[in-house]
VEXRO-406934 format. One line per 4 residues: number of its first residue (from 1); their letters; for each residue x, y, z of N, C-alpha, C. Coordinates in steps of 0.1 Angstrom, whole numbers. Each point is the difference from the previous one (the first is absolute). Example, Ala and Ser with C-alpha at 12.3 -4.5 7.8 and 13.67 -1.06 7.14 Angstrom:
BEGIN
1) as) 132,-57,78,-9,12,0,9,12,0 | -4,11,-7,9,11,0,-8,11,8
REM end
This chain:
BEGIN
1) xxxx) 9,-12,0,-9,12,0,9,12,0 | -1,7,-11,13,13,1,-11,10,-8 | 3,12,3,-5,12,-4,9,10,-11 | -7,6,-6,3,11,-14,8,7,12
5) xxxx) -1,1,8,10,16,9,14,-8,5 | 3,-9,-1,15,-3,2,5,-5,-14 | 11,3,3,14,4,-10,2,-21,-8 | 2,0,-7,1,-11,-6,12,-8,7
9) xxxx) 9,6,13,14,-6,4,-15,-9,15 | -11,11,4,-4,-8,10,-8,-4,-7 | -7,-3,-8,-11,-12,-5,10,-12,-7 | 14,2,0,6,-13,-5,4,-8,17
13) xxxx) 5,10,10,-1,-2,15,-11,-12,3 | -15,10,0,-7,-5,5,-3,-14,-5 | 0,-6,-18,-1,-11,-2,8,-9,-2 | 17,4,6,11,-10,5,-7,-1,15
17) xxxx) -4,5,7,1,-3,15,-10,-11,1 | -10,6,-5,-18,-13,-6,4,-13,0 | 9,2,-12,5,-13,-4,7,-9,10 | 7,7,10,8,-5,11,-11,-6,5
21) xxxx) -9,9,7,-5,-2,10,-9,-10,0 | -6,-4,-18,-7,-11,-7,8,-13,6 | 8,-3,-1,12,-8,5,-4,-5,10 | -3,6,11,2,-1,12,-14,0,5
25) xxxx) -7,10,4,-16,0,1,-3,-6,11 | -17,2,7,-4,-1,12,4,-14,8 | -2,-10,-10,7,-12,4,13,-7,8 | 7,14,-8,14,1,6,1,4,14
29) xxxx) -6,14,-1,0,6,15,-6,-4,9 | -12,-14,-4,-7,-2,13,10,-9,4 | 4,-10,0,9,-13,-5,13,4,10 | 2,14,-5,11,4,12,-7,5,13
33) xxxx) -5,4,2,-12,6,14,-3,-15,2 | -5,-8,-4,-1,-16,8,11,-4,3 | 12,2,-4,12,-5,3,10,6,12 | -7,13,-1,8,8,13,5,8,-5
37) xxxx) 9,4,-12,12,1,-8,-6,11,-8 | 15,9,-5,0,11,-6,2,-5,-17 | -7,12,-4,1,-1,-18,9,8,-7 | 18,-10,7,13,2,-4,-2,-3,-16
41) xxxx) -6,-10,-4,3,-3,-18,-3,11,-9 | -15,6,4,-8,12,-6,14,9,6 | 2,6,8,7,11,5,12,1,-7 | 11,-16,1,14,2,-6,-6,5,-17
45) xxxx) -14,-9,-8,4,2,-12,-7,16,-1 | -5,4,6,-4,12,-4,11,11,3 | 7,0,9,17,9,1,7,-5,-13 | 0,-13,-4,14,-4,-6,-12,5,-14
49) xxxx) -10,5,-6,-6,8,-10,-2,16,4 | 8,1,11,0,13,0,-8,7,7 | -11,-7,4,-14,4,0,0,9,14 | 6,-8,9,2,8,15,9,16,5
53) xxxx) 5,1,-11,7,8,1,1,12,-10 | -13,-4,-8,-3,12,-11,-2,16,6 | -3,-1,11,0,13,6,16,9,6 | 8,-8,4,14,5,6,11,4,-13
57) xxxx) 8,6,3,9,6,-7,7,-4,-5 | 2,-1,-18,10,-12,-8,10,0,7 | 8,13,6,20,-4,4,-2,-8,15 | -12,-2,7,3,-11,6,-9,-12,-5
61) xxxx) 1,-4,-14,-11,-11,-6,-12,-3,1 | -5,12,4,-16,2,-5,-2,1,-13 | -14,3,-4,-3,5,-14,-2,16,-3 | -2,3,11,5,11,-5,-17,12,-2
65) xxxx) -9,-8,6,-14,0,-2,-7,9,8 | -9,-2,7,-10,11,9,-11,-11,7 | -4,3,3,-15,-2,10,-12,-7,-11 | 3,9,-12,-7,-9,-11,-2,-11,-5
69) xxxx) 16,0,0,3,-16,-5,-1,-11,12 | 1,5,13,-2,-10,7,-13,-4,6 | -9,10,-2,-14,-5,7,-3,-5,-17 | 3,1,-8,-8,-10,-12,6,-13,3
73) xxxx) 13,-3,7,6,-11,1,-9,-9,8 | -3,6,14,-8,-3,14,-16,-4,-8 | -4,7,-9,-12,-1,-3,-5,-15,-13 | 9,-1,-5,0,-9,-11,0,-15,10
77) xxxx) 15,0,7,-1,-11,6,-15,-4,7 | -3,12,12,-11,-3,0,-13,-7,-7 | -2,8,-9,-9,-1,-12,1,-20,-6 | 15,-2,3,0,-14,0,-2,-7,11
81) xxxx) -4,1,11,-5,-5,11,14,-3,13 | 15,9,-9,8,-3,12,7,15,1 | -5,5,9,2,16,0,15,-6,14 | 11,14,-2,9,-3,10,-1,12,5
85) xxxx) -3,-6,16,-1,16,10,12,6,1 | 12,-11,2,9,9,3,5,12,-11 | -2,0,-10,3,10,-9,-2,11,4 | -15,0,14,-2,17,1,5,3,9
89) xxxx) 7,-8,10,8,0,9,17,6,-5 | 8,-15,-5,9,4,-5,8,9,-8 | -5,-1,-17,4,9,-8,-5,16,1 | -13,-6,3,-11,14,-1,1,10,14
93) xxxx) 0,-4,10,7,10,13,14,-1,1 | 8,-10,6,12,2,7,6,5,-14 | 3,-12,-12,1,8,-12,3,13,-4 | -13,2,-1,-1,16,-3,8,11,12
97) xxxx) -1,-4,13,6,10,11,16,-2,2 | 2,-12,-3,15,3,0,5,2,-18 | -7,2,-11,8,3,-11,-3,18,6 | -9,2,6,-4,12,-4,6,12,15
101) xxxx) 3,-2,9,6,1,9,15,-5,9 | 7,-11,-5,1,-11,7,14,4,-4 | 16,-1,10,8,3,-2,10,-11,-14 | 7,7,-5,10,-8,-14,6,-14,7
105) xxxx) 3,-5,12,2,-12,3,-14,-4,3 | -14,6,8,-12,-6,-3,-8,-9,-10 | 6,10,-12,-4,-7,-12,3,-8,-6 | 15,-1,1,9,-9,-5,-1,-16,5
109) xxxx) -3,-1,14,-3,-9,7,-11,-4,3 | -10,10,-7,-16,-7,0,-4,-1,-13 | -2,10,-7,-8,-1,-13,5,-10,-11 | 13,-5,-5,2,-12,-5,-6,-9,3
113) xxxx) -5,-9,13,-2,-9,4,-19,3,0 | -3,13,5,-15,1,-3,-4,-3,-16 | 9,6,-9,-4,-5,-12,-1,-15,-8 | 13,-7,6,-3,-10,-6,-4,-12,10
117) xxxx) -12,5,10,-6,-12,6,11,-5,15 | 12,4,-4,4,-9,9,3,5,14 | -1,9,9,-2,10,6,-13,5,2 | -10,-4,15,-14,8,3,1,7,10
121) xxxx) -7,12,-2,-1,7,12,-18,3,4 | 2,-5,11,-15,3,6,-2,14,3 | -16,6,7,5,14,6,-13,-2,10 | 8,14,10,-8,-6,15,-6,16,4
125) xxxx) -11,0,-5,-7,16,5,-7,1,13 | -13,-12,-3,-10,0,12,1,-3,12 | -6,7,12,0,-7,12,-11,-10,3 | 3,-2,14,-14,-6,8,-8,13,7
129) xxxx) 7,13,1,-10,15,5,-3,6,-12 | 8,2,-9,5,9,-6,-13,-5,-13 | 0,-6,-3,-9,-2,-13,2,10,-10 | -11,8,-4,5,6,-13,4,17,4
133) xxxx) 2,1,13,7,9,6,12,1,3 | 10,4,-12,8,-5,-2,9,12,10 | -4,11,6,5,10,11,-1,-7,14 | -7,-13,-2,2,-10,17,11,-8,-5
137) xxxx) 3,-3,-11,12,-11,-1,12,5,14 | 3,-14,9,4,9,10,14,-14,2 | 3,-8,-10,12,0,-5,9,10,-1 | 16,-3,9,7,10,-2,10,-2,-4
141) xxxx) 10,11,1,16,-2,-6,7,10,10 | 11,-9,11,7,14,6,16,-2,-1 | 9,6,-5,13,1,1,5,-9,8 | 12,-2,1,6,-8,9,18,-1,-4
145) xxxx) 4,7,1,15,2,-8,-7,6,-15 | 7,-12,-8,2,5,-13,-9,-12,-4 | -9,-6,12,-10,-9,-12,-16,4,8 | -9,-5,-6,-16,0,3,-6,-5,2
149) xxxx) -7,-2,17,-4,-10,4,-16,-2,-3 | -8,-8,-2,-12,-2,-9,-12,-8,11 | -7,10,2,-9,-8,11,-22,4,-3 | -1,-18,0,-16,7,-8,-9,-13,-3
153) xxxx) -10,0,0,-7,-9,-9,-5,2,-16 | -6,-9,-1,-1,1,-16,-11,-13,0 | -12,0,-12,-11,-8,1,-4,1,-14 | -5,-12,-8,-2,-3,-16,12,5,-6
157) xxxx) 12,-8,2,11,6,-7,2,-16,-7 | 0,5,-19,-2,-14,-12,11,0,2 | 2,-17,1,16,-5,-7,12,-1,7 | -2,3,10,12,-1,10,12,-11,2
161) xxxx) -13,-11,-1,10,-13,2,10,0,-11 | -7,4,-12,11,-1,-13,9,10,-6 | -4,10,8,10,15,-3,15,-1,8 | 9,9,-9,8,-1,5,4,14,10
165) xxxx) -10,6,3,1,10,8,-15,7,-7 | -4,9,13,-13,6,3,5,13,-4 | -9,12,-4,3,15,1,-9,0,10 | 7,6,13,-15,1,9,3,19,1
169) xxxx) -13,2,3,-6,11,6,4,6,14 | 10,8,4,-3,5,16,0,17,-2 | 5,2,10,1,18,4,12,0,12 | 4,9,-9,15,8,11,-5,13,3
173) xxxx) 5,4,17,-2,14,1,9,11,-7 | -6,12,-9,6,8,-5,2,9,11 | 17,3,2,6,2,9,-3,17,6 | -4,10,-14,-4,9,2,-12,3,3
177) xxxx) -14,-8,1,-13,4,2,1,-10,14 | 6,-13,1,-4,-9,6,-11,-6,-6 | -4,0,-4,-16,-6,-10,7,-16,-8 | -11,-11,0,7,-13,-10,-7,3,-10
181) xxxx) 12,-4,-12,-3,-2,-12,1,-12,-8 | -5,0,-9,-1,-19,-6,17,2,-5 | 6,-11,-4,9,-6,-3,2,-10,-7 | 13,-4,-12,-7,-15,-3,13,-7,5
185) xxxx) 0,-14,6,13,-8,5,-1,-14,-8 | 11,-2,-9,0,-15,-4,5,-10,12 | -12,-9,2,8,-8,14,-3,-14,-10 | 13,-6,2,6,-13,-2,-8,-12,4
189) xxxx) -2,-13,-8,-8,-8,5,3,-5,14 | 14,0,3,4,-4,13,7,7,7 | -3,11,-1,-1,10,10,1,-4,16 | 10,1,8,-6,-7,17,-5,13,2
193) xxxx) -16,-7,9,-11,4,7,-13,3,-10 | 4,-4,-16,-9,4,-8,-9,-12,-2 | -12,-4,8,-8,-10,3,-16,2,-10 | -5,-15,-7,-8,-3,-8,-13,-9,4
197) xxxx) -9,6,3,-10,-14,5,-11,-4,-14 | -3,-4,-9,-11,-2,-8,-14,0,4 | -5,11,-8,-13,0,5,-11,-10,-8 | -10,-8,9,-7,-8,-8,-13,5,-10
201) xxxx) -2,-3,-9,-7,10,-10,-9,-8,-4 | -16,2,-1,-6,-9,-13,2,4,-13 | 13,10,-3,-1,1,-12,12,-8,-9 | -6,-5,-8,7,-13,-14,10,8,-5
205) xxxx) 10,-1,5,17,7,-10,9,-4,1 | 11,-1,-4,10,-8,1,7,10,14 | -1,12,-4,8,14,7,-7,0,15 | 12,-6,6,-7,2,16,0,16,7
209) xxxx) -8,-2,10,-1,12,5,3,-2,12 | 10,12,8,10,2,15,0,8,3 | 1,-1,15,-2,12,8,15,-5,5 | 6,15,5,15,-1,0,3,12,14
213) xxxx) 7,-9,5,10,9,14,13,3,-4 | 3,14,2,11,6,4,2,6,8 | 11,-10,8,6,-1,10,13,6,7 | 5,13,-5,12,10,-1,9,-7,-8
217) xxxx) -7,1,-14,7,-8,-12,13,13,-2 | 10,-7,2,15,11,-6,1,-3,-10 | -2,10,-7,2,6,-17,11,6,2 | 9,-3,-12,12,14,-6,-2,8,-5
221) xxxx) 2,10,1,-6,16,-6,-3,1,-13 | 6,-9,-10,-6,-1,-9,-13,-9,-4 | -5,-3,12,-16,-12,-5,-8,17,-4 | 2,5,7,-12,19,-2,3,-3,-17
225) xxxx) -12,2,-4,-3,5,-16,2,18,2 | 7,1,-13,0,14,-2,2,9,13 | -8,13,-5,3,10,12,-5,-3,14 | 3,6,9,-6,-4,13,-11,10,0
229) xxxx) -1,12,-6,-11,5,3,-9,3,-17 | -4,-5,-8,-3,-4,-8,-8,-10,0 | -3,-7,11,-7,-18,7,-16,6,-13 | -9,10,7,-11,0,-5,-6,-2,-16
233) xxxx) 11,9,-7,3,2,-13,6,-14,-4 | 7,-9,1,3,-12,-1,-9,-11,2 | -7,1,10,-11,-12,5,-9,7,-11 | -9,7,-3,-7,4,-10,6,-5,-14
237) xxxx) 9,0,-7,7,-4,-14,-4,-16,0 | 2,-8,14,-5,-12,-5,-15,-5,6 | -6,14,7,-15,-6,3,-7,-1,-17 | 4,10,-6,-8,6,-13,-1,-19,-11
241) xxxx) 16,0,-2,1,-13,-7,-9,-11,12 | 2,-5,7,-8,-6,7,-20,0,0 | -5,10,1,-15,6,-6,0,-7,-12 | 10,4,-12,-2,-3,-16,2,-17,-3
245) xxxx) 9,-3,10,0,-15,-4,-16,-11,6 | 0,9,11,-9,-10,12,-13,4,-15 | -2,12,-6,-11,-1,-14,4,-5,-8 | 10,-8,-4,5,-9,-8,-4,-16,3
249) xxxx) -1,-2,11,-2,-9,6,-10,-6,-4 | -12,9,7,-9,-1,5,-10,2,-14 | 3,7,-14,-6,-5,-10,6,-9,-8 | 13,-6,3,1,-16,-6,-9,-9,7
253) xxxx) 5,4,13,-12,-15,5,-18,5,-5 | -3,9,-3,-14,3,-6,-2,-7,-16 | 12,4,-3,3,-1,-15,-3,-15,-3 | 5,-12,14,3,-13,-1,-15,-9,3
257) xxxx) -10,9,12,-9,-5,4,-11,6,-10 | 0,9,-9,-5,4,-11,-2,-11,-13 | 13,-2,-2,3,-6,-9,-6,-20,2 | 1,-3,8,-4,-13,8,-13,3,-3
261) xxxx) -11,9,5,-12,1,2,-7,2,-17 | 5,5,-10,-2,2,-13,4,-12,-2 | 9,-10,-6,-4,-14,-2,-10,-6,0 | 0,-2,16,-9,-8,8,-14,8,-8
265) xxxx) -8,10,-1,-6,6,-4,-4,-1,-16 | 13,-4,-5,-2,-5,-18,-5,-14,3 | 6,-8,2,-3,-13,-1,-11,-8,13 | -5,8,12,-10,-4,7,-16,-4,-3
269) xxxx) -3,-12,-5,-12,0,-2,-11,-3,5 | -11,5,5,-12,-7,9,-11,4,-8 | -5,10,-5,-8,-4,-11,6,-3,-16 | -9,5,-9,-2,0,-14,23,7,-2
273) xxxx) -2,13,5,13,10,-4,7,-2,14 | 16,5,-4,6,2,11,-3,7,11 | 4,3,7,-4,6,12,5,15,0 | 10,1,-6,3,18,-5,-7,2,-10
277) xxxx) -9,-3,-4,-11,8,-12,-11,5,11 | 2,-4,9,-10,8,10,5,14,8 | -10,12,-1,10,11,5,0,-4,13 | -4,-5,6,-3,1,16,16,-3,2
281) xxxx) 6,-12,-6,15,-5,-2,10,11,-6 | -8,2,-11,13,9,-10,-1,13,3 | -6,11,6,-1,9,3,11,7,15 | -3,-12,7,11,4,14,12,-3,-5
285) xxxx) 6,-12,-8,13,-4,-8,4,12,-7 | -10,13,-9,5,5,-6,4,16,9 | -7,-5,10,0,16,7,16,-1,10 | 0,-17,4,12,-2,5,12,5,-11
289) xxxx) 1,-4,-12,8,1,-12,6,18,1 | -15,6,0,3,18,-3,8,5,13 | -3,-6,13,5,4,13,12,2,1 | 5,-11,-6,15,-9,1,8,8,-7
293) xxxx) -7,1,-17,8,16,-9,3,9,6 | -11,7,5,2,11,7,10,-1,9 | 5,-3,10,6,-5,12,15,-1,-6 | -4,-7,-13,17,0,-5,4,14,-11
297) xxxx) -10,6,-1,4,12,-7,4,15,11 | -6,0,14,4,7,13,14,-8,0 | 4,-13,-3,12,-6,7,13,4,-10 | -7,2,-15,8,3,-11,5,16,4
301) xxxx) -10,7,4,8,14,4,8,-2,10 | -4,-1,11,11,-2,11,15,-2,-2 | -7,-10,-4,13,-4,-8,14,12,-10 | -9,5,-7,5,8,-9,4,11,8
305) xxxx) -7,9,6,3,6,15,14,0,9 | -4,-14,2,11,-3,10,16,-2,-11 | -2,-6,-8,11,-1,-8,8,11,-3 | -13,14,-5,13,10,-2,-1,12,8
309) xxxx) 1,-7,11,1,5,14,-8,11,10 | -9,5,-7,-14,2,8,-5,-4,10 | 9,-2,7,-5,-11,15,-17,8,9 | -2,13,-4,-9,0,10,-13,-1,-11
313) xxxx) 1,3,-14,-13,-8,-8,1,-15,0 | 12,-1,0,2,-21,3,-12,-2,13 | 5,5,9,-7,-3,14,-17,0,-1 | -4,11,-7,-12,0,-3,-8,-13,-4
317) xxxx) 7,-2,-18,-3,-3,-5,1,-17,3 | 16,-2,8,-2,-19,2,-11,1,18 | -3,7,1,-9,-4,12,-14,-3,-4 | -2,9,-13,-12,-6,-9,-4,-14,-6
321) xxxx) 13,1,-6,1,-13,-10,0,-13,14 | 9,3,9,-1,-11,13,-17,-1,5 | -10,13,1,-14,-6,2,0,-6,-8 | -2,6,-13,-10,-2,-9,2,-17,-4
325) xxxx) 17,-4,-3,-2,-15,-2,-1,-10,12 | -2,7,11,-4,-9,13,-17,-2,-3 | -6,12,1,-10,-4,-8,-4,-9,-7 | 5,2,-12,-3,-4,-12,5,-18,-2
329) xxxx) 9,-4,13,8,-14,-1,-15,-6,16 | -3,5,0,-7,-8,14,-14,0,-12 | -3,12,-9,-16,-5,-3,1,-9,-10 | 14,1,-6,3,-11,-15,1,-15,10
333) xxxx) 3,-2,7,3,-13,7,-13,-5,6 | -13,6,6,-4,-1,6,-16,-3,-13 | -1,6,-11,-4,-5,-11,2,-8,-7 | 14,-4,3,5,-13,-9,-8,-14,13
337) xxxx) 4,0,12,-5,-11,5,-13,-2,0 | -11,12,-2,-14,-1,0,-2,-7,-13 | 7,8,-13,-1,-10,-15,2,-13,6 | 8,-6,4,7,-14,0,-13,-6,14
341) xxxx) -8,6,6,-9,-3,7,10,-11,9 | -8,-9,3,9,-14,12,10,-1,-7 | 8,1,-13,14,-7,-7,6,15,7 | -5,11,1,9,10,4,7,-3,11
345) xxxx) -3,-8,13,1,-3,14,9,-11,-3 | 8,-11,-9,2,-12,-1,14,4,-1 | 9,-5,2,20,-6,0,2,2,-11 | -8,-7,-12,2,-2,-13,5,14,-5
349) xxxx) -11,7,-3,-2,12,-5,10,15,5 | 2,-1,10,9,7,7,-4,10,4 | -17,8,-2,4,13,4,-5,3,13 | -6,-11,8,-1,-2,16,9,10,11
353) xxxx) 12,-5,-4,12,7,8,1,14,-5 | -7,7,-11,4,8,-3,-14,11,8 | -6,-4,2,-10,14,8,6,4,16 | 8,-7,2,7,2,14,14,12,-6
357) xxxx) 9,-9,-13,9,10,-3,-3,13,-8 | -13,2,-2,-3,10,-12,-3,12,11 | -5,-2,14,4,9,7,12,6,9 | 9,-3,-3,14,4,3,1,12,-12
361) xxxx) -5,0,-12,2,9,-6,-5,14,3 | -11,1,11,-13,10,8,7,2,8 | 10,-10,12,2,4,12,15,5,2 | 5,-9,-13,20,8,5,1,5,-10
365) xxxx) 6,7,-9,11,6,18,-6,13,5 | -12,2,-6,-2,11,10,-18,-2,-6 | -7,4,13,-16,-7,-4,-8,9,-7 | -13,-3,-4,-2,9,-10,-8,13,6
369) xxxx) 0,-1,12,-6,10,8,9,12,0 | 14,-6,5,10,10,-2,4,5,-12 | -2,-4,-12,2,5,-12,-15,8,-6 | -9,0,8,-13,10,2,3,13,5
373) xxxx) 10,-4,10,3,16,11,11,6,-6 | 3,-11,-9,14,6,-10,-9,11,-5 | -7,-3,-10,-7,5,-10,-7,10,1 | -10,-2,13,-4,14,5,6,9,0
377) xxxx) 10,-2,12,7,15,6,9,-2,-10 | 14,-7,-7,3,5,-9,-2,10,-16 | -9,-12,-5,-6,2,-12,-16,14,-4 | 2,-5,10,-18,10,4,3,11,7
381) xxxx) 8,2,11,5,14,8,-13,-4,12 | -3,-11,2,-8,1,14,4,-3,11 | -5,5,15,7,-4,7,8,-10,5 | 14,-4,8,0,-12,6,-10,-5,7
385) xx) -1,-14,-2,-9,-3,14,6,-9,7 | 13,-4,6,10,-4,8,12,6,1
REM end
C-alpha cells in the first residue's frame, strides 16, 4: 500500500520491506511469543538490509534517512503481521538523541552497532509516581568526584533483558537555581546496583516489559548525553520520533487486522453472496480503511516536519498522527474480529491477541487524553487544566 506523495526511493522502501516482512508474517511472531524468545532472525535480517538503521547517519553506517524512512519501515512489517517494537525504542529514540546530541566518542560507540542490529538500547522514562508527569520524575543524578551517581525507579521499560544498555531518564540539580532538570545517562546492562524485575503482562509480545531499580548506579561522566543543561531539549528530539513510530505501529497492526478481515469477508459464505457484499460488513471495513489513511497521512507530515527540523510543528503534528492511528488501529482490529465473528476469537486466525495489543497504541507512550491537553492548550491557546 504506497501513496502518489512519497518519492519513488520510499515506495521502492516500502515494497522491499512488504516483501521481508511477507517472509516472516503473523505466524512467525506468534511462534516466537509461545516460545518465550525474541525475533533475532526478523531483526538481524532487517539491519543486515539496512532496514534498522535507515534513519542514523551514513559516516556511522546508517542510511542516511529521516523518521520517514523508518516509520514506513515499522509500518510495513507490521502490515505483515510482525511489527518490531524495538525500532521505536532503539533506532527511533536513543538513535536519534545520541546522533543528534551525543558526544563524537558517543557516537562512535553506539550508532554503528544501533545500525546494524547488533547493539540495542532500551530507554527508561516512566515512573511508578511520575506517570505522564514527567516534572515528578524523581530519578536522580548527583556528582560524586568525577563520576555520577544514579538513583530512581523506572516502570514499562521495553527490552531490557536484550539491550545492551538503557538511556534512562533522571534530573540533576542546576547548581545556579537549585531546581532539577531532566538529563539523559547511558547506563550499561550490568551496571552494579542497576536492578530488573519483569513485569507480568497479558499482553502477546515477544518484547518484555521491566520495571528497573537504580541503586547509586556509578556512571563515568561520559554516560550524560550531550549538554548537561540542554536535558529538556534533548528528551524532546527523541519523544517526537517516538509519537511517529508508536503511529507507525499502530497502523500496521490496523493495516494487518484490516487486511485479515477483507479476505475473510471475500470468500465468507452463509447466504446466496459473500458476506462483504453486505454493507452492514463492507461499510465499517471501508470506514476502517479511510481512518487508517488518514492517520498515515498526519504521520507522513510529522514525519516531514520532524526531518527537516521543525521540532515544534513535528511535536504538533506526531501527537496527532500518535491519536489518530491509535484510534484508527483499535477500531480497524476491533472490526476485523466482529467480521470473522467466533473465527475472530480462535489461535488460528490470530487476531484475538491483537485487541489487547491494539491498545498500547491509545495508552503509550503517552495517552490520548494527554495528547487532548496537548492540543487544547497548545494548539487552540486554551487554558491548562493541570
Amino acid at each position: 500500500m504506497s501513496t502518489d506523495l512519497e518519492t519513488e526511493e520510499h515506495q521502492a522502501l516500502r515494497a522491499a520491506v512488504a516483501a521481508l516482512g511477507k517472509r516472516y508474517g503473523r505466524d512467525y511472531m506468534t511462534s516466537v511469543v509461545r516460545d518465550g524468545a525474541h525475533p533475532r532472525e526478523l531483526w538481524t535480517e532487517a539491519a543486515k538490509l539496512g532496514y534498522l538503521g535507515v534513519n542514523l547517519p551514513e559516516e556511522y553506517g546508517g542510511g542516511g534517512g529521516g523518521m520517514a524512512e523508518l516509520s514506513i519501515v515499522l509500518e510495513e512489517l507490521g502490515a505483515a503481521g510482525s511489527p518490531l517494537l524495538m525500532m521505536v525504542v532503539s533506532p527511533a529514540i536513543c538513535g536519534t538523541v545520541i546522533a543528534r546530541f551525543g558526544t563524537d566518542t558517543q557516537k562512535r560507540q553506539w550508532l554503528p552497532g544501533l545500525a546494524d542490529g547488533s547493539l540495542t538500547m532500551a530507554f527508561g522514562i516512566t515512573e511508578p509516581d511520575a506517570g505522564s508527569n514527567s516534572h515528578r520524575i524523581t530519578t536522580t543524578a548527583r556528582k560524586d568526584g568525577g563520576d555520577w551517581l544514579l538513583t530512581g525507579r523506572k516502570v514499562f521499560v521495553s527490552g531490557v533483558d536484550i539491550a545492551d544498555a538503557t538511556l534512562i531518564v533522571g534530573r540533576t540539580e542546576d547548581a545556579r537555581s537549585g531546581r532539577l532538570k531532566p538529563c539523559l545517562f547511558i547506563v550499561p546492562r550490568d551496571a552494579p546496583g542497576f536492578g530488573r524485575s519483569q513485569i507480568d503482562m497479558e499482553l502477546q509480545a515477544p518484547e518484555k516489559q521491566f520495571e528497573l531499580v537504580l541503586d547509586d548506579v556509578r556512571l563515568p561522566a561520559d554516560a550524560l548525553v550531550g549538554d548537561e543543561d540542554a536535558g529538556l531539549l534533548q528528551l524532546f528530539a527523541g519523544l517526537n520520533p517516538e509519537r511517529i513510530m508508536t503511529a507507525a505501529f499502530g497502523i500496521g497492526m490496523g493495516r494487518y487486522a484490516l487486511g485479515r478481515a477483507v479476505d475473510y469477508a471475500k470468500t465468507r459464505q452463509v447466504w446466496k453472496e459473500p458476506i462483504g457484499s453486505h454493507q452492514a460488513i463492507a461499510h465499517p471495513l471501508a470506514q476502517a480503511h479511510i481512518e487508517l489513511e488518514l492517520a498515515r497521512l498526519m504521520m507522513q507530515k510529522a514525519a516531514r516536519l520532524y526531518d527537516d527540523g521543525d521540532d515544534i510543528g513535528a511535536g504538533e503534528a506526531a501527537n496527532m498522527a500518535k491519536y489518530a492511528a491509535g484510534e484508527a488501529c483499535v477500531k480497524a482490529v476491533d472490526q476485523a474480529v466482529h467480521t470473522l465473528g467466533g473465527n475472530g476469537l480462535t489461535r488460528e486466525y490470530g487476531l484475538a491477541s491483537l485487541i489487547t495489543a491494539a491498545r498500547v497504541a491509545r495508552i503509550a507512550p503517552v495517552s490520548r487524553e494527554m495528547i487532548l491537553n496537548y492540543v487544547s492548550h497548545q494548539s487552540l491557546g486554551l487554558p491548562k487544566s493541570y
